[in-house]
C-alpha positions in Angstrom: -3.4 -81.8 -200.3 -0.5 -80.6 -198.2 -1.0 -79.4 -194.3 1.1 -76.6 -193.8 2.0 -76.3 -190.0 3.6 -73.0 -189.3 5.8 -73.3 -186.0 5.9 -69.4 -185.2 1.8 -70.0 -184.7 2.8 -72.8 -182.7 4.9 -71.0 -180.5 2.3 -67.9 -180.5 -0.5 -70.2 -179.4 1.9 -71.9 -176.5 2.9 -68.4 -174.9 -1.6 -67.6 -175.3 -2.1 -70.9 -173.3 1.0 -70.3 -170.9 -0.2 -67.0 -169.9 -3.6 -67.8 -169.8 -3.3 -70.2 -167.5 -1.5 -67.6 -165.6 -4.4 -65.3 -165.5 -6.3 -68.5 -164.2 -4.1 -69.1 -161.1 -4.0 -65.4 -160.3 -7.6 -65.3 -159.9 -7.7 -68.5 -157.9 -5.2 -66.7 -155.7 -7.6 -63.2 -155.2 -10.4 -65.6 -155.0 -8.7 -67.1 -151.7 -7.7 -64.2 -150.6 -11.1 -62.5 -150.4 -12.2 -65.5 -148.9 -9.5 -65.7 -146.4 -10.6 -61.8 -145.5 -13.9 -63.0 -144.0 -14.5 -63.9 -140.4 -14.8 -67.8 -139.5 -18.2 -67.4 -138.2 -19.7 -66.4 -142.0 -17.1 -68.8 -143.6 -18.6 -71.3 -142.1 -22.1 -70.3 -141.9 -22.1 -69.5 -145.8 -20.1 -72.5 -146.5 -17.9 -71.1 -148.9 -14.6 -73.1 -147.8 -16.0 -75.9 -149.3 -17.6 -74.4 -152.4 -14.0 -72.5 -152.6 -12.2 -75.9 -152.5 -14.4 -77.5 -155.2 -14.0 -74.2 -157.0 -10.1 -74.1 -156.9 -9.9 -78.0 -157.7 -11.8 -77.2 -161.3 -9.3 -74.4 -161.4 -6.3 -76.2 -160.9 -7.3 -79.1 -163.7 -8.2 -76.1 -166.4 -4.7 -74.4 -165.4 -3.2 -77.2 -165.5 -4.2 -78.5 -168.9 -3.3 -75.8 -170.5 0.0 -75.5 -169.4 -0.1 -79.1 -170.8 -1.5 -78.2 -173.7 1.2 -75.1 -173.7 4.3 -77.0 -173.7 2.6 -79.9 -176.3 1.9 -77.2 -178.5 6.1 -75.7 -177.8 7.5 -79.3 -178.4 5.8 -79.2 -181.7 7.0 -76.0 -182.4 10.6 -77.2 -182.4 10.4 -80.3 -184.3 8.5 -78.6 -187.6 
């Protein structure tokens, strides 16, 4: 039995992970930015710097990935 890779499905499924990942940092950014709107006496009370931080550090490895995973997926695209 013969896999048939199609490359235009490729490339469709590298621009979904590209802009997803996209969508991902732009929350992380309104995510810090609501943050950054609150006074430094309930940031630090509530501790949410640090919860933030481990927040945007999960972030960062899922947005990263898939833009990994994107430009795999693109490279693949090309050679079939």
């Amino acid at each position: 039995m013969k896999i048939v890779v199609n490359p235009d499905d490729l490339k469709k499924l590298a621009s979904s992970f590209s802009a997803e990942a996209d969508r991902m940092a732009s929350i992380d950014h309104r995510l810090r930015s609501l943050v950054a709107g609150l006074d430094w006496e309930t940031r630090q009370k509530t501790n949410v710097d640090k919860m933030l931080g481990a927040l945007g550090k999960e972030s960062w490895k899922l947005i990263n990935t898939s833009e990994v995973l994107s430009n795999y997926l693109s490279e693949k695209a090309v050679k079939f």
